[in-house]
Structures are given as structure tokens and as C-alpha cells.
FIMITI-578948 format. One record per residue (C-alpha): x, y, z; residue number from 1. Coordinates in nm, 2 decimals, padded with zeros to 4 digits. Layout:
% residues N
X,Y,Z,NUM
...
END
This chain:
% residues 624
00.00,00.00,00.00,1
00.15,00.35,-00.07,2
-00.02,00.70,00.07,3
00.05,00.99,-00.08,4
-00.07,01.30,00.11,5
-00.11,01.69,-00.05,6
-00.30,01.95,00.07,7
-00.45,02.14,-00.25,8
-00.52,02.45,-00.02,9
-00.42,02.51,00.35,10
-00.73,02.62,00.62,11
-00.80,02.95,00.61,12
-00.91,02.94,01.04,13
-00.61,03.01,01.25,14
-00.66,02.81,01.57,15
-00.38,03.03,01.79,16
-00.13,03.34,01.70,17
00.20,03.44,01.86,18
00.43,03.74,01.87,19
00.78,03.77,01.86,20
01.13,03.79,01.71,21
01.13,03.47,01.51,22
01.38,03.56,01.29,23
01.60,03.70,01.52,24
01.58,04.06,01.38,25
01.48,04.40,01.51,26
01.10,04.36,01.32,27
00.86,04.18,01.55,28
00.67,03.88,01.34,29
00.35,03.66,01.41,30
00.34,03.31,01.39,31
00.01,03.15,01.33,32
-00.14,02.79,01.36,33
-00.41,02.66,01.05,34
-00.47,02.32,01.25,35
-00.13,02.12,01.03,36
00.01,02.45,00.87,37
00.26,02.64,01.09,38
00.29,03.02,00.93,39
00.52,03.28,00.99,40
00.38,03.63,00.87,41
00.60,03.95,00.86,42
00.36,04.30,00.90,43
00.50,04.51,00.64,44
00.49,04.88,00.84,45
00.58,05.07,00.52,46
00.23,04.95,00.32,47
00.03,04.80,00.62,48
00.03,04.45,00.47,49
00.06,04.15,00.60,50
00.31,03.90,00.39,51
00.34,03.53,00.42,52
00.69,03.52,00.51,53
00.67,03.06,00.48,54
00.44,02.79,00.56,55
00.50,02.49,00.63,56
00.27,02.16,00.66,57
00.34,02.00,01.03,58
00.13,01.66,00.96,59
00.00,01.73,01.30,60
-00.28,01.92,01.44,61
-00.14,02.20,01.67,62
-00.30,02.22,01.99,63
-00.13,02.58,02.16,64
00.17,02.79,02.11,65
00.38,03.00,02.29,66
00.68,03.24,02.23,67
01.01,03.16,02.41,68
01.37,03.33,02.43,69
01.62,03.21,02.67,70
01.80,03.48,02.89,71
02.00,03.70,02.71,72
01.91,03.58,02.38,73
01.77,03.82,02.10,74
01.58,03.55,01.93,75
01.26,03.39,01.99,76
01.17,03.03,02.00,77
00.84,02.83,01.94,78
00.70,02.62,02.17,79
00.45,02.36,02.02,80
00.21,02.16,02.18,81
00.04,01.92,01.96,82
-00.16,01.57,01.91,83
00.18,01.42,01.84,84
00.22,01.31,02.20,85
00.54,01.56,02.20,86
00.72,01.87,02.32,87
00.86,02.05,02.01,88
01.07,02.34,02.02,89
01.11,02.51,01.72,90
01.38,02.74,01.58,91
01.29,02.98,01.19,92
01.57,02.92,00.99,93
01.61,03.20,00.80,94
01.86,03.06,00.56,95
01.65,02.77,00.50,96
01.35,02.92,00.51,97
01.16,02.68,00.74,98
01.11,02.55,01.11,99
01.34,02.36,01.29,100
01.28,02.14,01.55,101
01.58,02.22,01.79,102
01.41,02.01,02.06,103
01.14,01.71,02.07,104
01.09,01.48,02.37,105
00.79,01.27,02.39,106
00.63,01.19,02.67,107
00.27,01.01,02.56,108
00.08,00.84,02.28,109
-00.08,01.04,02.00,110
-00.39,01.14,01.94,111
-00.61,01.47,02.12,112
-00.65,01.30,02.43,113
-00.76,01.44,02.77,114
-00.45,01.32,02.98,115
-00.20,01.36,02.75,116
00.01,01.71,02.73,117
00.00,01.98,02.44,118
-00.33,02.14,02.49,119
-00.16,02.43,02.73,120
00.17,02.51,02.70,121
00.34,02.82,02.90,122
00.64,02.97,02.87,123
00.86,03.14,03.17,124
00.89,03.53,03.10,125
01.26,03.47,03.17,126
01.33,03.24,02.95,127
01.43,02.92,03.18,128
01.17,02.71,03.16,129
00.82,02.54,02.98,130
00.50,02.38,03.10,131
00.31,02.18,02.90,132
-00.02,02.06,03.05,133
-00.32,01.85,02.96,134
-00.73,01.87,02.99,135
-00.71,01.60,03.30,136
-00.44,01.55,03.55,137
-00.09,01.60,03.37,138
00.16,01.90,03.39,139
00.51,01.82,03.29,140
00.77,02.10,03.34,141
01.08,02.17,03.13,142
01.37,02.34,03.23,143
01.54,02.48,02.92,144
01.95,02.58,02.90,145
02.21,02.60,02.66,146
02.53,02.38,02.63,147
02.88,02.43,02.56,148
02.82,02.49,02.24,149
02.57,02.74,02.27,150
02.29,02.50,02.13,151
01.91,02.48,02.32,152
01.89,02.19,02.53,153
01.59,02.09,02.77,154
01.64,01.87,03.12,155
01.42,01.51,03.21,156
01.07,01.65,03.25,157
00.97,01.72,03.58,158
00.57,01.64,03.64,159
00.36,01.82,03.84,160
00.05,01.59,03.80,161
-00.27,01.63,04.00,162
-00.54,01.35,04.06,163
-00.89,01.40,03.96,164
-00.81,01.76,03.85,165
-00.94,01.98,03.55,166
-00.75,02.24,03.38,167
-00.87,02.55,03.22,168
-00.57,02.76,03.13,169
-00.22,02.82,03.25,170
00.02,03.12,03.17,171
00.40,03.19,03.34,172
00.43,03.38,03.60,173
00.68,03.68,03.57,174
00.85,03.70,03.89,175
01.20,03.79,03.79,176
01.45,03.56,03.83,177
01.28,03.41,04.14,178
01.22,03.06,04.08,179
00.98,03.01,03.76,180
00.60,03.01,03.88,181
00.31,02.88,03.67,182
-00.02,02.97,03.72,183
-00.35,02.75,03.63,184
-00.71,02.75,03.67,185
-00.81,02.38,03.77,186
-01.12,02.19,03.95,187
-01.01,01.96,04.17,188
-01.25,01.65,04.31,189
-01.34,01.27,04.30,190
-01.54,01.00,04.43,191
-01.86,01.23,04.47,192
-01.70,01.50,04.61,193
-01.82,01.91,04.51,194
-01.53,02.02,04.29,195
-01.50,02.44,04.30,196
-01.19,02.59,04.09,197
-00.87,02.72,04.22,198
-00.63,02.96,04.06,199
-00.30,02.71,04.15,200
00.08,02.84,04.14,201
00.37,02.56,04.03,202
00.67,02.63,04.14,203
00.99,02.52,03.98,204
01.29,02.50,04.27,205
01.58,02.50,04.03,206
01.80,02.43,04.34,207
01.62,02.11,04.42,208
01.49,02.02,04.06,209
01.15,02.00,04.11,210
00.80,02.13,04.12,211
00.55,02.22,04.37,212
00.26,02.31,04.45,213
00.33,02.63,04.58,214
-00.02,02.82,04.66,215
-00.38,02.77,04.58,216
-00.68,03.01,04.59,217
-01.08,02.97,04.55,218
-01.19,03.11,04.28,219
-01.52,03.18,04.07,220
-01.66,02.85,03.94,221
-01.71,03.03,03.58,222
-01.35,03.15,03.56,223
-01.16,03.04,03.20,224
-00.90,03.27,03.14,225
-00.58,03.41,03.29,226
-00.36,03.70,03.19,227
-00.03,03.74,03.33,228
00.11,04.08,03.42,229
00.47,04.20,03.38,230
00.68,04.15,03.69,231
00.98,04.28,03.84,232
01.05,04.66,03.72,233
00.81,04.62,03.47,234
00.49,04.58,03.69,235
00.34,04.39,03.96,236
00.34,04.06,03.86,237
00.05,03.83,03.95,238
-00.23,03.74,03.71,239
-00.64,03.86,03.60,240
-00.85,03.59,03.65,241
-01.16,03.67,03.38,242
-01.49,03.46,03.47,243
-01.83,03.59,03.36,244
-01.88,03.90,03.34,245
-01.60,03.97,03.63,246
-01.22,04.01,03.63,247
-01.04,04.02,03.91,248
-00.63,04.06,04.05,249
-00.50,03.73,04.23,250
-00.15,03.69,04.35,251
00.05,03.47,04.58,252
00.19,03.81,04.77,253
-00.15,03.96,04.76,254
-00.35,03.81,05.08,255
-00.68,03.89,05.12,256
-00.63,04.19,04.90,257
-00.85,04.14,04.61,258
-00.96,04.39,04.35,259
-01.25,04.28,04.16,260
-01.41,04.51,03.86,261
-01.69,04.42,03.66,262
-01.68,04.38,03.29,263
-01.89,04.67,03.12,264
-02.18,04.55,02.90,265
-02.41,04.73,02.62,266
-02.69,04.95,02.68,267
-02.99,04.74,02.60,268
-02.83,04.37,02.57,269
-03.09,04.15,02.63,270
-02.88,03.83,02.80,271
-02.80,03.91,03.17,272
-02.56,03.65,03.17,273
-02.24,03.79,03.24,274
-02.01,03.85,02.93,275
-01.66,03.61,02.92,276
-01.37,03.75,02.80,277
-01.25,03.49,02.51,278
-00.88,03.68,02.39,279
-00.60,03.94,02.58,280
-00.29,04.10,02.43,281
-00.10,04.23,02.70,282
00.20,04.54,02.58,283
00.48,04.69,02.75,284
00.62,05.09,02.69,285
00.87,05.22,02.84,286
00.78,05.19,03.25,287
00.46,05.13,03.18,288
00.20,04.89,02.99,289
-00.12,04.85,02.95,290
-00.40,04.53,02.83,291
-00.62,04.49,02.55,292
-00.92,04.20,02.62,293
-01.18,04.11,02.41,294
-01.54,03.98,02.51,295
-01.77,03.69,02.31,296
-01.93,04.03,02.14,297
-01.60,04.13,02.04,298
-01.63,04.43,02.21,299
-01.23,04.52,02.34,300
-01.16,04.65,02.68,301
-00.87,04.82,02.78,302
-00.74,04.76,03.10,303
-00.49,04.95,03.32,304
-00.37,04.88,03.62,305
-00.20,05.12,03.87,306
00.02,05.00,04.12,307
00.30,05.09,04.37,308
00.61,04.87,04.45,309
00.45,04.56,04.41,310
00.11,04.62,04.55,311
-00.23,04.71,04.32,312
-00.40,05.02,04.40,313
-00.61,05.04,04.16,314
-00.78,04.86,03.81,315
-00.97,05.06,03.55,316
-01.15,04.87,03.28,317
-01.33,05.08,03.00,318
-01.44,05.05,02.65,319
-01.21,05.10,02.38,320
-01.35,04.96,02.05,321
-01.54,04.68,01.85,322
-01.43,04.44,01.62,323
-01.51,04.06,01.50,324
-01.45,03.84,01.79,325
-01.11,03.64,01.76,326
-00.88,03.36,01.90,327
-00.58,03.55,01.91,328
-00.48,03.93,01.97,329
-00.15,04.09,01.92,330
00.00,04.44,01.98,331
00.32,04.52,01.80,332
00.57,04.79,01.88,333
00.51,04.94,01.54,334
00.11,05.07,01.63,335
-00.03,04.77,01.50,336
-00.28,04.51,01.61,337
-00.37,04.18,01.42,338
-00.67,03.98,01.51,339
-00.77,03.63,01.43,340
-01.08,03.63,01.37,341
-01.30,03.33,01.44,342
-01.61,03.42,01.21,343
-01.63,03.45,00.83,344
-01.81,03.80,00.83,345
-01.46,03.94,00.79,346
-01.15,03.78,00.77,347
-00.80,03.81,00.97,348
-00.70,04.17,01.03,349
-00.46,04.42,01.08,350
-00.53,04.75,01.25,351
-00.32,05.08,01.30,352
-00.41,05.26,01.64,353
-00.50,05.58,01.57,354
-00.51,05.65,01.97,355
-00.50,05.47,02.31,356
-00.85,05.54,02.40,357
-00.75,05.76,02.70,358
-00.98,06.08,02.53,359
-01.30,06.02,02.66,360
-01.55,05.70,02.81,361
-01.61,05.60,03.18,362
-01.33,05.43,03.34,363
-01.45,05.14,03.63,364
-01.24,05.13,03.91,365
-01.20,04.82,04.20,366
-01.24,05.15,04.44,367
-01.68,05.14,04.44,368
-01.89,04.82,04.49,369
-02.13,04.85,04.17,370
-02.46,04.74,04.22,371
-02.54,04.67,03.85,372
-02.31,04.63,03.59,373
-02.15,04.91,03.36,374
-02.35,04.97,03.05,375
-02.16,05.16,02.73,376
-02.26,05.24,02.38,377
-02.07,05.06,02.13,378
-01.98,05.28,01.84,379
-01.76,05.25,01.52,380
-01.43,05.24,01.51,381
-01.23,05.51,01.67,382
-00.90,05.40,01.79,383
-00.83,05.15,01.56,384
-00.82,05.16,01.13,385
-00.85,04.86,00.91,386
-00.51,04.83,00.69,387
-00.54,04.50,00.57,388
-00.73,04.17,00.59,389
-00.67,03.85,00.48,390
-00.98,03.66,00.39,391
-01.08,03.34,00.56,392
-01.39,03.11,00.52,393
-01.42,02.92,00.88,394
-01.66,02.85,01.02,395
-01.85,02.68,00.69,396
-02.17,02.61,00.80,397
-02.29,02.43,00.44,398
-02.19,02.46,00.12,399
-02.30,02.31,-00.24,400
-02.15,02.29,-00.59,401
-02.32,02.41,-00.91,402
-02.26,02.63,-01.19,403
-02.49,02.92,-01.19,404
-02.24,03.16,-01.35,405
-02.22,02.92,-01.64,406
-01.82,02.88,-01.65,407
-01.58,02.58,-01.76,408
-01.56,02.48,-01.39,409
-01.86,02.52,-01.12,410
-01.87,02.71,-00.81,411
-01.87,02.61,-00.42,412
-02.11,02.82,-00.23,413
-02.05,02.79,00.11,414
-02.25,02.96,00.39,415
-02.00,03.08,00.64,416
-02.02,03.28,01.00,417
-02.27,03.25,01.22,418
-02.50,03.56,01.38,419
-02.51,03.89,01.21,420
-02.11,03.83,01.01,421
-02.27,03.53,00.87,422
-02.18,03.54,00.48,423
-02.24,03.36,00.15,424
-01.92,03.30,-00.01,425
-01.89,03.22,-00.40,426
-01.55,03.01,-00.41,427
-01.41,02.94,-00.77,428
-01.13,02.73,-00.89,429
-00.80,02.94,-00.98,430
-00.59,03.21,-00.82,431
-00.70,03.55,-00.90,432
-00.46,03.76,-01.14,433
-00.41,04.08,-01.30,434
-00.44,04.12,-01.69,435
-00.08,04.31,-01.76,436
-00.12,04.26,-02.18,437
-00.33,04.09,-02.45,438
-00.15,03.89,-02.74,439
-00.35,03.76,-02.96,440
-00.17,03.39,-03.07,441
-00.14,03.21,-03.41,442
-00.27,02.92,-03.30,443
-00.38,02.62,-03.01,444
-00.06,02.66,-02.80,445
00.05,02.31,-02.66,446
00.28,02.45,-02.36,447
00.44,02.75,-02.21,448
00.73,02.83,-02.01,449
00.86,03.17,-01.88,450
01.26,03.17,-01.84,451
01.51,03.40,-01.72,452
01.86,03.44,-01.97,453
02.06,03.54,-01.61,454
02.00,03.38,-01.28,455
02.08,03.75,-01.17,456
01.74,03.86,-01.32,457
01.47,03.93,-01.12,458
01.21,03.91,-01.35,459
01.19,03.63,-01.64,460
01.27,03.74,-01.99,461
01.09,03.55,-02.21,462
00.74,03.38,-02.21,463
00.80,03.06,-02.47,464
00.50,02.88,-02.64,465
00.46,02.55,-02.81,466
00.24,02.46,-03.07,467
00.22,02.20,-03.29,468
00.51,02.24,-03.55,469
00.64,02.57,-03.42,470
00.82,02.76,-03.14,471
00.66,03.13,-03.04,472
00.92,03.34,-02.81,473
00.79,03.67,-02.70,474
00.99,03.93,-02.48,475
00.81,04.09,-02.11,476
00.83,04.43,-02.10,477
00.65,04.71,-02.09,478
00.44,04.56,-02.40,479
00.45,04.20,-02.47,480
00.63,04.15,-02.82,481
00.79,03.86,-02.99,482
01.16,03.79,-03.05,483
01.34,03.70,-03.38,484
01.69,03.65,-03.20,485
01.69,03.46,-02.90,486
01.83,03.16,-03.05,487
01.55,02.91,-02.96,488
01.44,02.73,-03.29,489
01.13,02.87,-03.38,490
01.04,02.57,-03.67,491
00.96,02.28,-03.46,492
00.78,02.21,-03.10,493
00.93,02.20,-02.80,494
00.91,01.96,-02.52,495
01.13,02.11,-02.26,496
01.28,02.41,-02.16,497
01.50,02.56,-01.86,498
01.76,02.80,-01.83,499
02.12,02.63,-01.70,500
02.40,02.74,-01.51,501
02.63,02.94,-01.69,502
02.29,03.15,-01.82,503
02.25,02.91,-02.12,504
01.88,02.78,-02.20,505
01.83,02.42,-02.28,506
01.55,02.35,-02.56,507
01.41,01.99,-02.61,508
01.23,01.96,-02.97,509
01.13,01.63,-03.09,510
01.48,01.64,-03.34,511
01.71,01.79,-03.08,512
01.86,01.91,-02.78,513
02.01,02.27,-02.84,514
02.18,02.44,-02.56,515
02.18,02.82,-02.61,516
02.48,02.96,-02.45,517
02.52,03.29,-02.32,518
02.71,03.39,-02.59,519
02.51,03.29,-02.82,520
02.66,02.99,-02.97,521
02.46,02.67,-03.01,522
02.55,02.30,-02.93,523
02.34,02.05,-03.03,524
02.25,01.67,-02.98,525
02.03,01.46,-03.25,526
01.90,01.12,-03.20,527
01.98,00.81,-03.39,528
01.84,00.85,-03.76,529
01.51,00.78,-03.78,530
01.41,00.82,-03.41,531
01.23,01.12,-03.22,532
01.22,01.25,-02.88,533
00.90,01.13,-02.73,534
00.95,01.36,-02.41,535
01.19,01.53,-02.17,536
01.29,01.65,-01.86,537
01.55,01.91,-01.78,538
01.69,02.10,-01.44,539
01.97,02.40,-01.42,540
02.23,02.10,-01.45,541
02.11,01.77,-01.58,542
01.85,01.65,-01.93,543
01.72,01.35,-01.96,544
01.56,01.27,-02.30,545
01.33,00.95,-02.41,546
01.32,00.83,-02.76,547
01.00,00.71,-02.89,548
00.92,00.41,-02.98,549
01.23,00.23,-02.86,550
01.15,00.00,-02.57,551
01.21,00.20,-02.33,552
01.55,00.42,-02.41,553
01.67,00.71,-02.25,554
01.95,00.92,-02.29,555
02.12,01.10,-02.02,556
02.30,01.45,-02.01,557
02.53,01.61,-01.74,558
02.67,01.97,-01.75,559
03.04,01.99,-01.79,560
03.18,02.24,-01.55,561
03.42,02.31,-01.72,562
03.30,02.35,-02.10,563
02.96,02.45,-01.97,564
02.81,02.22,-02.21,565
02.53,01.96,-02.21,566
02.80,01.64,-02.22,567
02.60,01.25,-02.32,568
02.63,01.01,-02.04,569
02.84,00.72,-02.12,570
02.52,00.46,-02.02,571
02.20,00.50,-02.13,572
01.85,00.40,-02.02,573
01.68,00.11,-02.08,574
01.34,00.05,-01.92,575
01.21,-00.19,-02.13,576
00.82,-00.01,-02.24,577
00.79,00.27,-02.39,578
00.85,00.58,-02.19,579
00.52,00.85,-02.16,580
00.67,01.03,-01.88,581
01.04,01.23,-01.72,582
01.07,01.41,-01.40,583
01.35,01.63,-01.27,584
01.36,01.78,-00.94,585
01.53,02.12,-00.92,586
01.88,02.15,-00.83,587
01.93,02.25,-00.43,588
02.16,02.50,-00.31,589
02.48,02.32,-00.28,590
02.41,01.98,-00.46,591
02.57,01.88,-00.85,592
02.22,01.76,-00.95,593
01.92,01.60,-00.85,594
01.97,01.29,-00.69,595
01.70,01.07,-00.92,596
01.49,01.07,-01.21,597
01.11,00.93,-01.23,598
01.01,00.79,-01.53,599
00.66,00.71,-01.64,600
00.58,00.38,-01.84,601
00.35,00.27,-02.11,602
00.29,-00.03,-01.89,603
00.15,00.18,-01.61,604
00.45,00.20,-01.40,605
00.65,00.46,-01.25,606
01.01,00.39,-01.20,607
01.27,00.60,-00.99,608
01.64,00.53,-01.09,609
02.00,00.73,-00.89,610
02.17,00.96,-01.07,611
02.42,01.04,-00.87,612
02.76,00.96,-00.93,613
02.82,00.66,-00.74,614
02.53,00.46,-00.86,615
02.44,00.66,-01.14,616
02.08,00.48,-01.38,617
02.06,00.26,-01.14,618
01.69,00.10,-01.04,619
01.61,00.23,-00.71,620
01.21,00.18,-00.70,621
00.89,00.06,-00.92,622
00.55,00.11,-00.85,623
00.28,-00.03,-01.05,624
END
């Protein structure tokens, strides 16, 4: 049995997002999780756009990410919990362009399972340690170092399991360099007894090497979300427990002191349930910061909190401005904020701020008991501007194929959101492009290429069509014309094309292989009298050629490094039926050549033979 897997086009939901210096420079990026695709987008500050900097299929569903940077790095990693059963620790290569799994350790069997790690995972603000939690019971602690030779390492898990206990969320603690602290909202109970949830704070002694439980509070039963302040000089540590329609200040060092404001609501809402708060961004300035949280609505809340040594005074909570609610918020350095949005009435977006929100609205305080809660207005958008917004489809409620517009392929209308976003979305085969020029062709073209002449080039040159008995070369430029003297033969079809190393081009016609040299001179191969090329397959160092009718012959060609020609292999190819079908795979950076060819049978086989050097034509696989 053989399974081939490819995914035609990625989700368009993003499950989690994450901020940070991923490729280690000064521009912060966001990393962004589409259930298997891993993402890594760069907000461009110049235009307001958001570019796809890579993506990368996981082939595993990812469960929660979080940004970590060890002490005194400039870098950031990624932590990935998934169904894999694993810790992964991942590192953007920017030479490679792709992730990097500087880390993995499992520690359970996959699958989304209740007991097993990877649904939570929380990273020390100091860069020292991870936790990675489960739904039921598990918590497995990681401290995380660097060795001699300056590469990430992580210790034995520590666990810090709990019987008969629930979790909720967990965030890291920033205490400084104290010993790390995690913080989790669980329900703890068993054998009939009345569970009630506790905000719970891990400890990780990195004297002793383990974890304990260090300190425990009662909490509201309809709590689900924590946010953890900046600690140290930055602010006064601790963490915001948000339950319905409540948030309130919890810490370790706190006591009995506990500032509770309730969550403002709109004038006229007709639920009195209490609203949840569902996503948080949380951003430092310069001796100060200051918390962005966002409700079911998707009304957003700023909240500031005041505070003196590390003791809270005071917590003001007021309305700041109303978007599409999301999974994910982030606030970068440059004035921006991108929101995942988790309905299909708009898509993922990227704001400017136009102002904090400190001009106007009612700011409630912990200092007054309020009787009833808060009631605002909401209103369009004031302190935020739409730049850019990258469409998305999730949730899809239904959807149904048909052609009512009448075109070569049908249409998939989908009915997407839910509420008053919900959308019908027309979705069409293709990617959308621009109509640069019009050239009207002689003919039914057969194939088309577009090659550059220099590998220097940043644009190609030439846009090369195929008909039947005839070669059509036309130059890109400002208008799109052809060309008389680019030494491509213009008399006969061609099969393959590709430009070489050295600049050359490489043109397969059913008489020939001509390689075009820079210069302008021609070398060229025939086959035996009386035989044709049936089809072809060429890279930036390596053609492979098979005649037609012949049983199954092929003809190999290498480029000379040193005459920078197309040079015949001393062996050829026999395959023994008729070959319908070459494939090359391009060169990588640093490699002679590819390292095998596929070839396509009239017997309804696909063959994979070596070509490299030590074991070159030789039969490495065949699949009927």
C-alpha cells in the first residue's frame, strides 16, 4: 500500500497566534497555527500589509503555542504543543526558510486525548523554563539551558501531576528571576466530592529540581482565562482571572487583598448573563504597559492597572473599541494590532491605532462596589483603522457545488459565520490575477514556459509557447512582443525548456537538444536516424531525454563544468516499455544535480532510478 498526502489548499481558520522575534531581527513577526500548517507572517509597516513570510505543513494538528527566548538571547523560540504526543521546540531558519525542531521529547501516545500534554503550553517570561499541560491531571515541566556549544537543550521532565483535577488555562508567571511560577485554573475532586476551581501556582525550585505546588486560591466557578502581568520593574506581577462577566487581581503576595471590577456591557443587551472574556494582548512601553481584552461580542476592553512597588491600588476597565471576535490578539511595537478572527463575516485583520483610548469614556475602578453592571454604547471604530485583511472562510456552515455563472468549472457556495457576520461566499477554482497585456496567438498553444537568460534577473525574460510544428518566443516588458533572435528554434515544438547554469537555455524539440549559450553559440544533440524524442525532462544541470518508440531508451545528459556544455552520459536508459513520462527535481543549493529521475511507463509503472555519481541509472524503485 502507498499513501500519498497533498493538501490542495491550507485552512483559512487560525486556531492560535503568537508574537515575537522569530527571525532574530529587530521587526517583531506573528506566527500563526491553520490546525497542520505552521505560518510565519511579517507585518509590512511601510504599506500596512501582511506578507506570508513561509508555511510549512506539520502533519499534526497543533494544539497551543507560545513564544520563548532564553536569557539573554535576541531570538525567539516556538513552543508547540500538539496531538503528536510531544514537546517541540522550534527554531525559523532564516537561511533555509523553514522551522526547525531544535528540541522534541515525547512523553505520551498520539492522538487529542484528555490526559495527555499539548493542549496548554506556558512559557517562563525569563526564558528558563516550559510547561506543558493536559485537559485531565498532567503537567510536565521543562527546564530549558544552553550547552557548551551554545545550542538549546531541555532537562528530564519534571511532572507536576494532579489527581482527579481539570484544567482550564495556564500562563507563566513573571517573577523575575525568582524561581519560575506557573499559574492554572483547575477543579479539583473525585469520588462524589463538590469540585469548586482554584487559581493554582507551580513552582519550579531550580536548586532542588523539582516542582511544587506552591499556593492555591478559590476562585469563581465560571472563571476560564488568565492573563499574566509584567513583573519585576516592569509591573506587579500576578495574574487577572476573567470569569463571567468579572475580572479580578490574584497573586501569591497579595492576601486577602483582592480587586474585583466588573466587565462593562451594552446598553440594552438583552442576555444578563455575564459576558466572558474569550482573547487578551498584554503590551509593555517604556515603565509602563497597559491590556487589551476582548469579550464573546467582540467588544475590546482596555485595562490599566496602577500599582505601587508591588502592591495594586487600583484597576480601571473601559471601552475601547469593537471588532469581530477572535482567538488570538497581538500588539506590536510598530502601532499595529492583528486579530484572528474566528467568524467569516470578515476575515484576519490588521489594524493601525489611531489613539489609546485615554480621550473620553467612563473608566471602572476596584475603588466602588457597583450594584449593577457598567452599560456603554458601542460605536464604530475610533481607535483602531482597518489596513489589511486577509480573507478566511471558517466556520463553513454548508456549502453546495453548481454552476450558476455558467463557467468551464462550477462554483462552491458555502454559507460561512454565524449571527449577524454570517456570509455567502462564491468560491471558484484558480488564483486571482491581474491582466498586464493581450496577445492575440497564431494558433492552439500546446505548452508555455517563462525563463530567465541570467539567474541574476529578477524578473523572467521570455514567455516561450509551443504549438504544434512551431516555437513562439515573446519578450516581457513594458508591452509584450515577440523575438526574432533569442536563438531558440522557432520551426519545430518544444518539449522542454529551462535555463542552466552558466545563463544558457536548454531547448528539447522532438529532433534535438540545443543548448543556447550565453554567448550565443549553439550545441546541439540529434537522436539516432530515424528516431524522435517522445519527451523530456531538464533541471539548471542535468536532461534526460526519451526516444520514442524504442522500448524504453533514454538518454542521459550532465553539464560539464568546465566547458559549460550539455556532455552525453556514457550509459543509457533502458526501461524496457515505452516511456510516456520524465521528471526532474530542481537542483538544491549546494548539490551537482538532482539525486533521481522518475520515469513514467506505457505499462502503467512509475520507475525511480539514482543519478548520482556513485550509482548513477541505477533502479532504485517501481511502483505499479
Amino acid at each position: 500500500m502507498f499513501l500519498y498526502n497533498l493538501t490542495l489548499q491550507a485552512p483559512t481558520a487560525v486556531s492560535t497566534a503568537i508574537l515575537g522575534h522569530f527571525s532574530g531581527g529587530k521587526h517583531q513577526e506573528v506566527v500563526v497555527a491553520r490546525q497542520q500548517f505552521l505560518e510565519l507572517w511579517r507585518p509590512d509597516t511601510a504599506t500596512g500589509k501582511l506578507v506570508v513570510e513561509h508555511s510549512e505543513n506539520l502533519f499534526c494538528r497543533v494544539r497551543s503555542l507560545a513564544a520563548f527566548r532564553l536569557t539573554g538571547g535576541s531570538k525567539d523560540y516556538i513552543v508547540l504543543g500538539s496531538d503528536a504526543g510531544a514537546l517541540s521546540l522550534l527554531e525559523f531558519d532564516t537561511r533555509g526558510k523553514r522551522f526547525v525542531a531544535v528540541q522534541y521529547h515525547e512523553f505520551g501516545r498520539t492522538g487529542l486525548r484528555r490526559q495527555i500534554p499539548g493542549q496548554y503550553v506556558a512559557a517562563d517570561p525569563r526564558g528558563r523554563a516550559v510547561m506543558v499541560a493536559g485537559v485531565e491531571r498532567t503537567k510536565i515541566v521543562y527546564v530549558v539551558t544552553r550547552d557548551a556549544a551554545a545550542n538549546v537543550m531541555i532537562q528530564s521532565p519534571l511532572e507536576a501531576n494532579k489527581a482527579h483535577s481539570v484544567c482550564f488555562d495556564v500562563v507563566g508567571v513573571d517573577v523575575g528571576y525568582e524561581n519560575p511560577v506557573f499559574a492554572a485554573i483547575e477543579t479539583v475532586g473525585g469520588d462524589g466530592a463538590q469540585t469548586t476551581k482554584q487559581l493554582v501556582y507551580y513552582e519550579l525550585d531550580l536548586g532542588l529540581n523539582h516542582v511544587v505546588r506552591k499556593w492555591s486560591v478559590g476562585i469563581s466557578d465560571t472563571a476560564n482565562k488568565l492573563i499574566a502581568l509584567p513583573g519585576s520593574s516592569d509591573g506587579p506581577s500576578g495574574v487577572l482571572v476573567c470569569s463571567e462577566g468579572f475580572i479580578e487581581y490574584r497573586h501569591s503576595t497579595g492576601g486577602a487583598n483582592v480587586h474585583r471590577v466588573p466587565v462593562p456591557r451594552r446598553t440594552g443587551q438583552i442576555d444578563t448573563r455575564g459576558l466572558m472574556i474569550v482573547a487578551s494582548a498584554v503590551h509593555r512601553m517604556k515603565n509602563a504597559f497597559f491590556i487589551l481584552a476582548q469579550a464573546e461580542t467582540g467588544d475590546l476592553y482596555k485595562i490599566a492597572v496602577q500599582y505601587t512597588a508591588d502592591e495594586v491600588t487600583r484597576i480601571g476597565i473601559k471601552y475601547f473599541d469593537t471588532i469581530a471576535p477572535t482567538s488570538s490578539l497581538c500588539i506590536l511595537r510598530a502601532g499595529f494590532l492583528f486579530a484572528t478572527t474566528m467568524e467569516s463575516g470578515s476575515g484576519h485583520q490588521l489594524f493601525q491605532f489611531e489613539n489609546l483610548g485615554d480621550e473620553g469614556g467612563e473608566c471602572f475602578s476596584t475603588d466602588t462596589e457597583h450594584d449593577s453592571v457598567p452599560e456603554f454604547s458601542a460605536h464604530e471604530l475610533s481607535s483602531l483603522a482597518l489596513v489589511d485583511e486577509i480573507e478566511s472562510l471558517s466556520p463553513v456552515i454548508r456549502s453546495q457545488v453548481h454552476n450558476l455563472a455558467d463557467e468551464e468549472a462550477p462554483q462552491i457556495y458555502a454559507l460561512c459565520g454565524r449571527g449577524a457576520r454570517s456570509a455567502l461566499r462564491i468560491v471558484r477554482h484558480g488564483l486571482e490575477v491581474s491582466e498586464m497585456a493581450v496577445s492575440e496567438l497564431p494558433g492552439t498553444p500546446r505548452a508555455v514556459w517563462t525563463v530567465r537568460r541570467r539567474e541574476s534577473d529578477s524578473c523572467d525574460e521570455y514567455i516561450v509557447v509551443s504549438f504544434v510544428d512551431a516555437t513562439l518566443v515573446l519578450s516581457v516588458g513594458e508591452e509584450v512582443e515577440e523575438v526574432k533572435d533569442s536563438g531558440l528554434l522557432a520551426t519545430a515544438p518544444t518539449l522542454a525548456l529551462h535555463r542552466v547554469d552558466g545563463g544558457g537555455l536548454v531547448q528539447v524539440t522532438p529532433r534535438a537538444v540545443r543548448h543556447v549559450m550565453a554567448d550565443g553559440r549553439v550545441s546541439e544533440w540529434q537522436p539516432p536516424q530515424g528516431r524522435e524524442i517522445a519527451c523530456a525532462a531538464v533541471n539548471a544541470r542535468q536532461a534526460v531525454v526519451a526516444l520514442a518508440r524504442s522500448g524504453g531508451h533514454a538518454i542521459y545528459f550532465e553539464l560539464h563544468d568546465q566547458l559549460g556544455v550539455l556532455r552525453e552520459h556514457e550509459q543509457a536508459l533502458h526501461v524496457g516499455s515505452d516511456i510516456t513520462s520524465l521528471a526532474l527535481a530542481p537542483v538544491d543549493a549546494g548539490r551537482v544535480g538532482a539525486a533521481f529521475v522518475a520515469v513514467g511507463c506505457e505499462d502503467q509503472t512509475v520507475r525511480v532510478f539514482a543519478l548520482d555519481a556513485a550509482r548513477c541509472l541505477e533502479p532504485l524503485s517501481v511502483q505499479a
